[in-house]
TORMARKE-840595 format. One record per residue (C-alpha): residue number from 0; residue in three letters; y, x, z. Coordinates in pm, whole numbers. Example, Ala and Ser with C-alpha at 12.3 -4.5 7.8 and 13.67 -1.06 7.14 Angstrom:
<guti 0,'ALA',<-450,1230,780>> <guti 1,'SER',<-106,1367,714>> 
//
This chain:
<guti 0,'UNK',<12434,9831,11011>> <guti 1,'UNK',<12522,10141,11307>> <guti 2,'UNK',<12703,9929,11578>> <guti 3,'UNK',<13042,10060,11653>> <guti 4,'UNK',<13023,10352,11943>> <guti 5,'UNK',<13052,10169,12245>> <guti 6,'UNK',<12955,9874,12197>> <guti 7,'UNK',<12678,9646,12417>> <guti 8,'UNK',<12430,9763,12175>> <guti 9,'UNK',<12443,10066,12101>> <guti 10,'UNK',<12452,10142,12464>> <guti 11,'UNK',<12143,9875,12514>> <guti 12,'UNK',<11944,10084,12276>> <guti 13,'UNK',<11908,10430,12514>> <guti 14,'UNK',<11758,10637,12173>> <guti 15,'UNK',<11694,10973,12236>> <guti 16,'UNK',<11910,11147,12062>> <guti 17,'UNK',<11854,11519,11968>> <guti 18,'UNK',<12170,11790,11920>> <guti 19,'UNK',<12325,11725,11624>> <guti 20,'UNK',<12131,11382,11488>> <guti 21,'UNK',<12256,11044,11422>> <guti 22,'UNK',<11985,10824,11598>> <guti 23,'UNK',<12025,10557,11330>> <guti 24,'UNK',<12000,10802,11053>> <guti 25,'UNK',<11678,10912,11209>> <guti 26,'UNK',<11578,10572,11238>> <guti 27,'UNK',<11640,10513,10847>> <guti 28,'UNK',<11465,10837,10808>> <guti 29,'UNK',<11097,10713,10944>> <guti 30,'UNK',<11168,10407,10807>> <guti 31,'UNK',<11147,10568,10442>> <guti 32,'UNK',<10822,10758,10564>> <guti 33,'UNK',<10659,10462,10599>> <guti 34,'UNK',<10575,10498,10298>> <guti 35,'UNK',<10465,10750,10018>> <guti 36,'UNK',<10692,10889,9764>> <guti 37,'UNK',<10505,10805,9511>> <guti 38,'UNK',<10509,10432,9661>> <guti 39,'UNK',<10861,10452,9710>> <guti 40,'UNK',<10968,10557,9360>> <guti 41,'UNK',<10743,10233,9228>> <guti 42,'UNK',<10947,10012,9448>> <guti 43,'UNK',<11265,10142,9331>> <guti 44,'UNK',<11198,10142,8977>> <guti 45,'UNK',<11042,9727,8998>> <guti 46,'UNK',<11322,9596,9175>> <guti 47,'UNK',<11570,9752,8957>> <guti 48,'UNK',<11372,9590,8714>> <guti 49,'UNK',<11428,9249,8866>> <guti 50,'UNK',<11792,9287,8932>> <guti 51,'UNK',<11860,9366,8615>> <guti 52,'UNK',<11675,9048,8485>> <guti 53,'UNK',<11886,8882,8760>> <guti 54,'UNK',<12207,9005,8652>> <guti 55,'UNK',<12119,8942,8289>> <guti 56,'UNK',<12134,8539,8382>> <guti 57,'UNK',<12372,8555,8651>> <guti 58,'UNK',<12143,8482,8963>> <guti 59,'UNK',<12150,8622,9315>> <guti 60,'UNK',<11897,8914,9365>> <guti 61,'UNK',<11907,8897,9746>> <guti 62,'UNK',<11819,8681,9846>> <guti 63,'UNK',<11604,8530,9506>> <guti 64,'UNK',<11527,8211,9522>> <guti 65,'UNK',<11180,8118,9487>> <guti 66,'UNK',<11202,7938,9198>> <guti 67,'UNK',<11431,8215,9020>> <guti 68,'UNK',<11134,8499,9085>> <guti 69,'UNK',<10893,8237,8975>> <guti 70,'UNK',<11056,8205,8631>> <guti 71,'UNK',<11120,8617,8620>> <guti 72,'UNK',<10739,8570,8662>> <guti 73,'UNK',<10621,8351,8407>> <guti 74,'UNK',<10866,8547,8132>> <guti 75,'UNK',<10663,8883,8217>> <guti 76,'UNK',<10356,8693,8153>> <guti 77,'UNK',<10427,8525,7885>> <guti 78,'UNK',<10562,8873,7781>> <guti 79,'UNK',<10257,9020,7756>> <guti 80,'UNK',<10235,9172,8122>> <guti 81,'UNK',<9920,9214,8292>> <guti 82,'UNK',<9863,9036,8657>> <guti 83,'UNK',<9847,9401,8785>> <guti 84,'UNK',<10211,9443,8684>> <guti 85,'UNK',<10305,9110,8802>> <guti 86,'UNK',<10192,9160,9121>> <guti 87,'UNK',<10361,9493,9154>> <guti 88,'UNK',<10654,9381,9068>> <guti 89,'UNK',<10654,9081,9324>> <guti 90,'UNK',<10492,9356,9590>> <guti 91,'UNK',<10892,9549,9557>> <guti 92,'UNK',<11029,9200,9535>> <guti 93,'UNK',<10863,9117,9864>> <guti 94,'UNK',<10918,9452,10019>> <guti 95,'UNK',<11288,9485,9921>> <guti 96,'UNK',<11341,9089,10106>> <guti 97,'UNK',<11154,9241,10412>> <guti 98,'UNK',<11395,9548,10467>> <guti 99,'UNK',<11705,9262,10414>> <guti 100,'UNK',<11503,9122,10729>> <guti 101,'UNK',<11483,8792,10464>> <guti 102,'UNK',<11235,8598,10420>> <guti 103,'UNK',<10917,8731,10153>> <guti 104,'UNK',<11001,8476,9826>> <guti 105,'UNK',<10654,8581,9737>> <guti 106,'UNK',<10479,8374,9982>> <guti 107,'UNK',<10683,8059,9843>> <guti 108,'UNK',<10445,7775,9648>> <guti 109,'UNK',<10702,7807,9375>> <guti 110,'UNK',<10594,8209,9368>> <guti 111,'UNK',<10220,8183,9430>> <guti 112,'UNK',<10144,7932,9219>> <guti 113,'UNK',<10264,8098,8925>> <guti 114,'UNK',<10065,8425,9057>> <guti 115,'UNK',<9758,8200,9080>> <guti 116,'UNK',<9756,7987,8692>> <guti 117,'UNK',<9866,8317,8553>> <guti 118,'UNK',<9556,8477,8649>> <guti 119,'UNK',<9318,8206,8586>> <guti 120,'UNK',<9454,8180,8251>> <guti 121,'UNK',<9483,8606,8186>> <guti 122,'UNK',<9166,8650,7990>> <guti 123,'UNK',<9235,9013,7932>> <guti 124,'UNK',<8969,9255,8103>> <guti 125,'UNK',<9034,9462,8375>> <guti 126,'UNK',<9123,9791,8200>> <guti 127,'UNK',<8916,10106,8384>> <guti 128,'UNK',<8842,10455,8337>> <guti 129,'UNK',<8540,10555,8161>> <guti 130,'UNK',<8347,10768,8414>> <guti 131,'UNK',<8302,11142,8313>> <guti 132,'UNK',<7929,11189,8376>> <guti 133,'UNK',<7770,11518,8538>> <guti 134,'UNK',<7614,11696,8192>> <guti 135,'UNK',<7980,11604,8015>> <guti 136,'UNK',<8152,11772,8244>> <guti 137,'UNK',<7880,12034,8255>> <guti 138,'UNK',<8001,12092,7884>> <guti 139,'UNK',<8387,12073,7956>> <guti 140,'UNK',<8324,12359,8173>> <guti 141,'UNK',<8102,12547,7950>> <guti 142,'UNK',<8397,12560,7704>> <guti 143,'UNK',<8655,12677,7881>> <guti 144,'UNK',<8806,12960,7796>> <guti 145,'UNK',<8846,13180,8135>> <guti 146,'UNK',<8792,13519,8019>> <guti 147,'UNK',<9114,13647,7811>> <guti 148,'UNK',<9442,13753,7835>> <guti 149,'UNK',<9644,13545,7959>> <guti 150,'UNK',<9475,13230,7835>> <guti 151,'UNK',<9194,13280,8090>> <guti 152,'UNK',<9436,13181,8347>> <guti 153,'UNK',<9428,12830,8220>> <guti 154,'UNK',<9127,12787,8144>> <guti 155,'UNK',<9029,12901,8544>> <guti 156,'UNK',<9289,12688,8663>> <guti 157,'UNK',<9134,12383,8423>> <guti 158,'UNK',<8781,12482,8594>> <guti 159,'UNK',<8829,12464,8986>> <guti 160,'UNK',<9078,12163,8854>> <guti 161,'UNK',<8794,11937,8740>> <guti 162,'UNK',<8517,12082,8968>> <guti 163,'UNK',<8748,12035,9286>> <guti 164,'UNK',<8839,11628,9143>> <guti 165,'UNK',<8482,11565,9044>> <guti 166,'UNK',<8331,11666,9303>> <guti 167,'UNK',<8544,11586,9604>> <guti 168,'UNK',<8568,11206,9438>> <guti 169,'UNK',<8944,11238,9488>> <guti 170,'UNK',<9221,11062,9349>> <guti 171,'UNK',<9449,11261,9185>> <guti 172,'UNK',<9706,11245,9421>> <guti 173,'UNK',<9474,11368,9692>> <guti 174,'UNK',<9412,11671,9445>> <guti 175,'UNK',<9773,11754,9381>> <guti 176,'UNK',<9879,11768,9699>> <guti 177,'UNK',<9589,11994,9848>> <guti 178,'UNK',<9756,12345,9993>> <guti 179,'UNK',<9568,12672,10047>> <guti 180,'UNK',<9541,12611,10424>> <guti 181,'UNK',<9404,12245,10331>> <guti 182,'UNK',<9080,12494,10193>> <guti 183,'UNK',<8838,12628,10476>> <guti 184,'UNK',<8510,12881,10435>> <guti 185,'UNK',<8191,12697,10569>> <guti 186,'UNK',<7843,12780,10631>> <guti 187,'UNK',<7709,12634,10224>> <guti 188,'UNK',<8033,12610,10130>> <guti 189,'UNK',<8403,12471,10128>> <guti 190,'UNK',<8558,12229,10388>> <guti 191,'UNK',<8840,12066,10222>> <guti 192,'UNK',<9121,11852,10415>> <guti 193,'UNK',<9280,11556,10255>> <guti 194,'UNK',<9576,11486,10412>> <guti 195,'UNK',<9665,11179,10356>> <guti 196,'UNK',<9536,10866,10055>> <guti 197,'UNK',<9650,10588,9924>> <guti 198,'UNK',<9408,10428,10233>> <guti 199,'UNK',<9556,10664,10488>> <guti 200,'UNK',<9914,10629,10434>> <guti 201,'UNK',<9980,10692,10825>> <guti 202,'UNK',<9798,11061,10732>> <guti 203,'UNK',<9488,10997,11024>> <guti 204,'UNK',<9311,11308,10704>> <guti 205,'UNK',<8973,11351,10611>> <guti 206,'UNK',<8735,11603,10593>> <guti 207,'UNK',<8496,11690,10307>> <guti 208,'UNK',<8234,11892,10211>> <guti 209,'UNK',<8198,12119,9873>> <guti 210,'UNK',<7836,12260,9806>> <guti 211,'UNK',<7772,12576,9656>> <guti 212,'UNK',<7657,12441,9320>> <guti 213,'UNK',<7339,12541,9156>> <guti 214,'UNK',<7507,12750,8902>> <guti 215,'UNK',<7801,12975,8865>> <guti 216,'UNK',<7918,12701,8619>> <guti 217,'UNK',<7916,12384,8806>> <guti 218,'UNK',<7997,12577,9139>> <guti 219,'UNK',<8333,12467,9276>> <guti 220,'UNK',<8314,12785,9596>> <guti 221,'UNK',<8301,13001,9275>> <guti 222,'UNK',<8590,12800,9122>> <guti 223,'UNK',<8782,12849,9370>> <guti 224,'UNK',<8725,13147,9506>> <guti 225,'UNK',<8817,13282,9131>> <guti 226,'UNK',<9130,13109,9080>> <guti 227,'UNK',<9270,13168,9456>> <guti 228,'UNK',<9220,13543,9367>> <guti 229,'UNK',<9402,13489,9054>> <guti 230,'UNK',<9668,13246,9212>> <guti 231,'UNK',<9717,13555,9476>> <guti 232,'UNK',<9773,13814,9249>> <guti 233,'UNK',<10045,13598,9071>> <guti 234,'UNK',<10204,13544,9403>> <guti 235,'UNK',<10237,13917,9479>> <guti 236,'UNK',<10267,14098,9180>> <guti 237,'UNK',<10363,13800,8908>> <guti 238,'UNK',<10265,13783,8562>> <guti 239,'UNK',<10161,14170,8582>> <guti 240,'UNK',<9926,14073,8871>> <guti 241,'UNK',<9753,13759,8712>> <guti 242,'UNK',<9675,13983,8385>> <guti 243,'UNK',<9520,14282,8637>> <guti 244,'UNK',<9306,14000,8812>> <guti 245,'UNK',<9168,13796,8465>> <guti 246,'UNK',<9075,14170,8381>> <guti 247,'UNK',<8902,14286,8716>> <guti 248,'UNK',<8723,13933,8760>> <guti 249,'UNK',<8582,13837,8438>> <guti 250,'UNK',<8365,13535,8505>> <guti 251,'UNK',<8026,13656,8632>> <guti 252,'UNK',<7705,13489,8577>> <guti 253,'UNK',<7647,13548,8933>> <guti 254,'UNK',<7800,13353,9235>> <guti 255,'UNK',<8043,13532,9351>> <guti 256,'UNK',<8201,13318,9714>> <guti 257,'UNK',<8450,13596,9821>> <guti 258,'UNK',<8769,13484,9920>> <guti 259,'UNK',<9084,13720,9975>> <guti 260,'UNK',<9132,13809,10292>> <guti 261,'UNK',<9375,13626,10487>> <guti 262,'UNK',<9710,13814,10456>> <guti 263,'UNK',<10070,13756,10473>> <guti 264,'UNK',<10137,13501,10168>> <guti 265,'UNK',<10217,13158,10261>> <guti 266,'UNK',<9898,12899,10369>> <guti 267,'UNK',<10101,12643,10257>> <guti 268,'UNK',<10134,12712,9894>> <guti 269,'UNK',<9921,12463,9603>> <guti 270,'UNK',<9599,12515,9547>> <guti 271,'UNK',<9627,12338,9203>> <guti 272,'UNK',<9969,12508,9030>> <guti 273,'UNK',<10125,12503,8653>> <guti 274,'UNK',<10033,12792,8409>> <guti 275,'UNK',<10300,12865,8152>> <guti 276,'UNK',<10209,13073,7889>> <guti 277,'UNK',<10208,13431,7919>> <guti 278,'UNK',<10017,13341,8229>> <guti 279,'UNK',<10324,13284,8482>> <guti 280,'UNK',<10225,13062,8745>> <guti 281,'UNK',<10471,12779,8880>> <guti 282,'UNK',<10422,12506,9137>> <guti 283,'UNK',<10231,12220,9213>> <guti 284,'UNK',<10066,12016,8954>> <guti 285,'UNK',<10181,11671,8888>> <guti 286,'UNK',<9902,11367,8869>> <guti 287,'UNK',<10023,11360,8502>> <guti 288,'UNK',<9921,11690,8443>> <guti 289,'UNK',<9565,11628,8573>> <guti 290,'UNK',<9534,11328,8354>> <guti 291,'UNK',<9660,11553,8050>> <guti 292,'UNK',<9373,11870,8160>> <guti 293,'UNK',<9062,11542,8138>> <guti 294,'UNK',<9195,11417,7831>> <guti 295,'UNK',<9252,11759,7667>> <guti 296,'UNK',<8905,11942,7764>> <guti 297,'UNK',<8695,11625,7658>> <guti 298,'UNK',<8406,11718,7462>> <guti 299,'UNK',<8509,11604,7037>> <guti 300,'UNK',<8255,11298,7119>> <guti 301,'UNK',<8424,11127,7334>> <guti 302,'UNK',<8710,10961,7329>> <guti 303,'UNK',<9025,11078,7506>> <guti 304,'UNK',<9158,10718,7531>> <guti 305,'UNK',<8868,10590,7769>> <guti 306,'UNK',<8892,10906,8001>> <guti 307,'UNK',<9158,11006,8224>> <guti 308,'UNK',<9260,11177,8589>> <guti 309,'UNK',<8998,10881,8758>> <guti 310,'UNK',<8748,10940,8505>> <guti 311,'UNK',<8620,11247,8774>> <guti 312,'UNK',<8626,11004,9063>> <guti 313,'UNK',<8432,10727,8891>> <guti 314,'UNK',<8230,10976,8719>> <guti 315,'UNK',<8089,11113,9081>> <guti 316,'UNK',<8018,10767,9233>> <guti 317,'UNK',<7823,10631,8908>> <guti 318,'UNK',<7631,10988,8897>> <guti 319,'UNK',<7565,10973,9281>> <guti 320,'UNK',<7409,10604,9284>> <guti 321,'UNK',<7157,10718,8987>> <guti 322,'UNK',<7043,11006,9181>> <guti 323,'UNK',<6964,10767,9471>> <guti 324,'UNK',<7262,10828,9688>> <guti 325,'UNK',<7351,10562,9939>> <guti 326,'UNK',<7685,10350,9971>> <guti 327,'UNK',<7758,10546,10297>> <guti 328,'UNK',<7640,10873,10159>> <guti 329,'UNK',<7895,10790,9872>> <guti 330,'UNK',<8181,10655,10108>> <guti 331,'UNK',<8183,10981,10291>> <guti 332,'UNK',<8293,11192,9992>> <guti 333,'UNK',<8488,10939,9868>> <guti 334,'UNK',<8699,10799,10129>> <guti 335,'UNK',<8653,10420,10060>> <guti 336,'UNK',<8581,10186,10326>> <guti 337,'UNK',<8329,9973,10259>> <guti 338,'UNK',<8020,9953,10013>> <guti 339,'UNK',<8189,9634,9828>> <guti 340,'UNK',<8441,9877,9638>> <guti 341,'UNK',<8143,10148,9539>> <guti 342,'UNK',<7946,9889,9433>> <guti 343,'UNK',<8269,9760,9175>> <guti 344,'UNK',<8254,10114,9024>> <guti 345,'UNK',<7819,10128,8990>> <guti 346,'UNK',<7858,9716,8854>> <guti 347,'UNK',<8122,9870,8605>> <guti 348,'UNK',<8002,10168,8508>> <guti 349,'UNK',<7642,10147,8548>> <guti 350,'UNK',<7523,9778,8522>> <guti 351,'UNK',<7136,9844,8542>> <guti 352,'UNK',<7122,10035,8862>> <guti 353,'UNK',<6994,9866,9155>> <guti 354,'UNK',<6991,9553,8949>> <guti 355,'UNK',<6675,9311,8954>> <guti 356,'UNK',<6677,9278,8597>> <guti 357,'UNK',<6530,9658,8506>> <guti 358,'UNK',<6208,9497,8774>> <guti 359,'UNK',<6084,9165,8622>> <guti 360,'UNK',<5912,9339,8295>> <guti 361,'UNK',<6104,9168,7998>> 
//
């Protein structure tokens, strides 16, 4: 609550105050960046979730007592929720209490107790992305259609999509949100800025590297260096300009690592953007959308309901390990911070590497 203008506190609080802003509005302000939208929107959506409930059998919200959120609880369980969803739900809960400045019912016996039997008794496996493996994406790409009018802008877009999330290990949000100026020219290749993760929500960024691949295929420079042309022309001359680049720049069998020179077009623009059809380009792609582009481009073999947006992630760290990459080798493209969490996804995905068992000659 703003104290009244005047008052002891307002004056004991000496903000800065610049032309024109209300200091507690500001204040509000960063307290909403604390976290992402993404996160926010999740929050917002759970607790409505809960007051609803709440309403529904006429108890208090805010503060919830314990033993009210550890019934709400125990019906999602016995709903069929998973502890993943659970524990979301109680994480906006919990949250929601701490911006009341009121106590977290979450870390109430009555609350964590319930968390606890419900996940010794949840015999339902963990449910994870199948990882999309180096010589299956090597045949996603191969059947891309990148060479006609105007469907080749799709298909080019699809390309740099899935070389750019394979091989930079990201997480689709990471992907969505990188902008041209994110995207820098290096000796071997591409440097690539990630500005912020889901484990850098205070946006510290990291750096990584993007090899010149061994073929014009599987190279993500040439990827990219193809669609930004493309993704230029569309920006200065619109649909006309996307159909005069597909049909100067038909895919070569040669790499080709010229980027436009810089110019006067916004840096800050998506390097990832929606193609409508007639070959209009729009904005930023959604995670959604990326999740959509794996499922739709998977090889007829494989099924689209095991594959997703993290498939390219997992499938990079399970490829990496069999070609004898270390967990810090692995970490550095990937962003994680220690070798516990790469060796989840080689466990999961690839049970016999490194494992004792391939050694004592059954």
């Amino acid at each position: 609550m703003q104290p009244a203008a005047g008052s002891s506190a307002a004056n004991e609080m000496r903000l800065p105050v610049l032309a024109g802003d209300d200091p507690f509005a500001v204040a509000d302000a960063y307290r909403r960046a604390a976290l992402s939208g993404a996160t926010m929107s999740a929050y917002r959506t759970d607790w409505s979730h809960f007051a609803d409930r709440c309403a529904v059998a006429a108890h208090r919200p805010l503060p919830a007592d314990p033993d009210v959120v550890g019934a709400y609880l125990a019906h999602l369980g016995r709903a069929g929720s998973s502890a993943s969803t659970l524990g979301r739900r109680l994480a906006a809960i919990n949250k929601v209490h701490q911006w009341a400045g009121l106590p977290r019912p979450g870390v109430n016996p009555a609350v964590t107790l319930v968390m606890e039997g419900f996940r010794r008794s949840d015999e339902r496996p963990v449910r994870r992305m199948a990882p999309l493996l180096l010589a299956d994406l090597t045949r996603m790409l191969s059947a891309l259609d990148t060479d006609s009018s105007p469907q080749g802008a799709l298909g080019r877009r699809d390309r740099v999509l899935l070389l750019f999330g394979w091989a930079l290990a990201c997480r689709r949000g990471e992907l969505t949100a990188l902008r041209i100026t994110d995207v820098t020219p290096t000796a071997g290749g591409l440097a690539i800025r990630i500005r912020r993760s889901k484990t850098d929500q205070r946006g510290r960024g990291l750096t990584k590297g993007l090899p010149c691949g061994r073929t014009p295929l599987t190279c993500p420079v040439c990827a990219y260096c193809d669609w930004r042309r493309l993704s230029d022309a569309a920006d200065r001359r619109g649909r006309v300009g996307v159909l005069a680049a597909l049909e100067r720049h038909a895919t070569s069998t040669d790499h080709d690592h010229d980027l436009p020179a810089d110019d006067d077009l916004d840096a800050d623009r998506p390097v990832l953007r929606g193609v409508r059809a007639g070959g209009h380009l729009t904005g930023a792609v959604t995670g959604h959308a990326v999740n959509l582009v794996v499922k739709r481009r998977l090889p007829d073999d494989l099924d689209p309901a095991r594959f997703g947006a993290h498939s390219l992630r997992a499938g990079f760290i399970t490829e990496a390990a069999r070609r004898g990459a270390t967990g810090r080798e692995i970490r550095r493209q990937t962003g994680q911070s220690s070798d516990r969490v790469v060796e989840i996804y080689i466990r999961e995905n690839d049970p016999l590497a490194g494992n004792a068992v391939t050694a004592v000659g059954l």
